[in-house]
N, C-alpha and C positions, 0 to 999 in steps of 0.2 A: 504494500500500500504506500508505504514510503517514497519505493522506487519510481507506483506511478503516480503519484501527486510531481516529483520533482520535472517527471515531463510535462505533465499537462502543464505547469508552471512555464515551463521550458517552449512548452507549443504556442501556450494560449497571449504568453508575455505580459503575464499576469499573475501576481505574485502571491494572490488569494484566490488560484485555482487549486481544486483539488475534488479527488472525487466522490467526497461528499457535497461537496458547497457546488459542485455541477452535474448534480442529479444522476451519476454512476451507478454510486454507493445506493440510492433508494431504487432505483428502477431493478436493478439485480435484485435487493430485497423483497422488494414486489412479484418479482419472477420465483423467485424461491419460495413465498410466502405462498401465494397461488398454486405452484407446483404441488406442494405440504397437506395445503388445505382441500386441493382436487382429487389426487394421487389415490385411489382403491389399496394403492403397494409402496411401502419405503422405497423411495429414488437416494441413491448412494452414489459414490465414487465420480466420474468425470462426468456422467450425465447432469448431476449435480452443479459443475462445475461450465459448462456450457449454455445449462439453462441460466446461470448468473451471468454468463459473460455477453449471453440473449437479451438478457432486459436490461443490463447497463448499457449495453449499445442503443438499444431504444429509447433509452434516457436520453443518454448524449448526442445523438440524431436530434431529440425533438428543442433539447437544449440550446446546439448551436442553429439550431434554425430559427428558433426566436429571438433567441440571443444576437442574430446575424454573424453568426462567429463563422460562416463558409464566406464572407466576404474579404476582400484585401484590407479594407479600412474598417475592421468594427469597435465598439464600443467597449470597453474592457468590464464595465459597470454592468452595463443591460444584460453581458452573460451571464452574470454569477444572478443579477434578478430571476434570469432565466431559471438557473437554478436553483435557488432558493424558492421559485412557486411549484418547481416542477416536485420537488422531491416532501412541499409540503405537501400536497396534492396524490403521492406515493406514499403518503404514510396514511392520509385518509385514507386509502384503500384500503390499506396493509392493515388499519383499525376497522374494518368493516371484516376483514377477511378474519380477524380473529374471531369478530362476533359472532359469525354464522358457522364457523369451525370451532365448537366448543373442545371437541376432543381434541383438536390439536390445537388448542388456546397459549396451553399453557408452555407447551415444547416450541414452537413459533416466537412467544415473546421471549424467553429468555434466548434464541439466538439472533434477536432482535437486537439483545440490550450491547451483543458482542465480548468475545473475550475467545481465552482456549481453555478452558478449564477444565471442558467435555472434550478436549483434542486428544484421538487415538492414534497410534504408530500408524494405522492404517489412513489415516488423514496427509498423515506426514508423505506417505507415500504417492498419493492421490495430486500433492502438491508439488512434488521432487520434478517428474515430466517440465512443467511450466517455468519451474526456477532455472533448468536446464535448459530449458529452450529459448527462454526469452531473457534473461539477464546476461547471459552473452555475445547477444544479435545488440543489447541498448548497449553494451561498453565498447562493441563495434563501431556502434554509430556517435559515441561521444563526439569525436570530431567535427562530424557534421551537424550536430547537437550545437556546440558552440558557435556555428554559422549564422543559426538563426537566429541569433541574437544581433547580426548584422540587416541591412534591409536583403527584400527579396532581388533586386536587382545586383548587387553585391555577391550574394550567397548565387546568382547562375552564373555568374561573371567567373565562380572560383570553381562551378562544376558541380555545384550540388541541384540534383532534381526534388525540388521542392515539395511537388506533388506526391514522388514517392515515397519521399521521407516523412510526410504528414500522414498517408495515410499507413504504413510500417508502426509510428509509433502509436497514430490511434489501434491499431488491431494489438499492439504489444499492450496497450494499457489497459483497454477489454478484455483480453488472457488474461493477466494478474490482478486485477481486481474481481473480476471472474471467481481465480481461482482462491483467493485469500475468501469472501464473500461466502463463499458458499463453505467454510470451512470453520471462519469466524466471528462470520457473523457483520454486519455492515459498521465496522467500526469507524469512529469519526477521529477527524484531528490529525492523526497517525501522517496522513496524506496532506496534508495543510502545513504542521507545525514545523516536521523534520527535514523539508527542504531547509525553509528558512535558518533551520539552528548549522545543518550540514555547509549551508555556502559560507554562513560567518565563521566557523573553523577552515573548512578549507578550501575559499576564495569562491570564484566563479569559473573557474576549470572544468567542464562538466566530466572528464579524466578524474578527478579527485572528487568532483560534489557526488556521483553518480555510486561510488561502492560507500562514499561515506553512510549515505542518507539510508541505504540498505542497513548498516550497522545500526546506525542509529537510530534508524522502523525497528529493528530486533530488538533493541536493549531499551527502549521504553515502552514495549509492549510487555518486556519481561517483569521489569519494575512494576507496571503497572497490575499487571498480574498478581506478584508477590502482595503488592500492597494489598489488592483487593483480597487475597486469601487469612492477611495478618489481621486485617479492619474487620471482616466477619466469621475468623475462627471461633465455635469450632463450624460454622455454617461454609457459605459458598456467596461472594459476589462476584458478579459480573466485569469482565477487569474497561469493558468498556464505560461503565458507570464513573466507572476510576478517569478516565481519559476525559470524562465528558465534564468532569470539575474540574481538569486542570487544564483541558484545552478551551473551556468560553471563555474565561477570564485572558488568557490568552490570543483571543481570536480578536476580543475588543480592543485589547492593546495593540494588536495589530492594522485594526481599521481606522485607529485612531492615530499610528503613526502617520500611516499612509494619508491622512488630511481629508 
């Protein structure tokens, strides 16, 4: 989730994208949630993980289309509004689908609220494919990563195909949050916070920002984990609960730098 907050960051050139605040993170929950509550039979393993990477792209389709984000000159504003109605608008669903799904009420919302608590080796594995395939192909493209941050006449000037590398990283970003989603749950912040901490340690190099922020998605999901298991021992919280008080107070800080 880290990894792909730091692109969409990286794509959208907007430094409060991420894919919760652009309607990823709910529309995959939404697809999972529906899946949960339809489903006659438990859906497991990568089915799981496709039908999340299904609805976050349907997210993010109806996102940048309001948002005007498929245009040269958009609004960096209007898309996160985009998102922020879309994924409000995906949780009323997602509250309607609990209510009519009583029996699966209660297993629905708690991997709603996010974390790994319930995470089995078999999960782990389910995830290994996508870590392999797609974290390799993004530290490939760092390079061309770092172009975009020049104009688009610039960036063909030096040889980069703009169109193929937009849509490369949007299918990378729908894999991993896909696969993290359907695993953990639609955890917030995680994708927001850790770019930001990752470029202030190690610059704007996306060479360096791109395995930091990886680490850095890890070790404060871990934290946040432990914490939430020392705060309700001998019980069980959700470690995205945990995330979700340390990242608003943080997120306003953030809106408020930015002016």
């Amino acid at each position: 989730l880290a990894l792909a907050g730091t692109l969409l960051q990286t794509l959208t050139h907007n430094p409060m994208a991420s894919p919760s605040l652009l309607g990823i993170n709910s529309g995959a929950a939404l697809a999972m949630a529906l899946t949960s509550a339809l489903s006659p039979t438990p859906i497991a393993g990568y089915s799981l993980s496709f039908i999340a990477a299904c609805g976050g792209g349907v997210g993010w389709l109806l996102v940048m289309t309001a948002g005007g984000g498929f245009r040269h000159t958009h609004d960096r504003n209007k898309l996160i509004l985009a998102g922020i109605a879309l994924s409000a608008f995906c949780m009323g669903l997602t509250r309607i689908t609990l209510l009519l799904a009583e029996d699966h009420a209660y297993g629905i919302f708690y991997w709603l609220a996010g974390g790994v608590s319930h995470a089995r080796w078999q999960d782990v594995w389910q995830l290994l494919p996508v870590v392999v395939t797609a974290v390799p192909v993004v530290l490939l493209l760092a390079n061309q990563l770092n172009l975009l941050n020049l104009s688009d006449s610039t960036a063909h000037t030096l040889g980069v195909n703009l169109t193929r590398l937009r849509l490369v990283i949007n299918m990378l970003v729908l894999l991993l949050v896909g696969a993290c989603v359907s695993v953990a749950g639609p955890v917030a912040f995680i994708g927001l916070l850790v770019p930001h901490l990752a470029r202030f340690w190690a610059g704007f190099d996306q060479r360096n920002v791109l395995p930091v922020s990886m680490l850095l998605g890890a070790t404060l999901m871990l934290l946040a984990d432990v914490l939430a298991r020392a705060l309700a021992f001998p019980g069980d919280l959700p470690a995205g609960a945990v995330l979700a008080l340390i990242g608003s107070p943080c997120f306003v800080w953030l809106v408020r730098r930015r002016g």
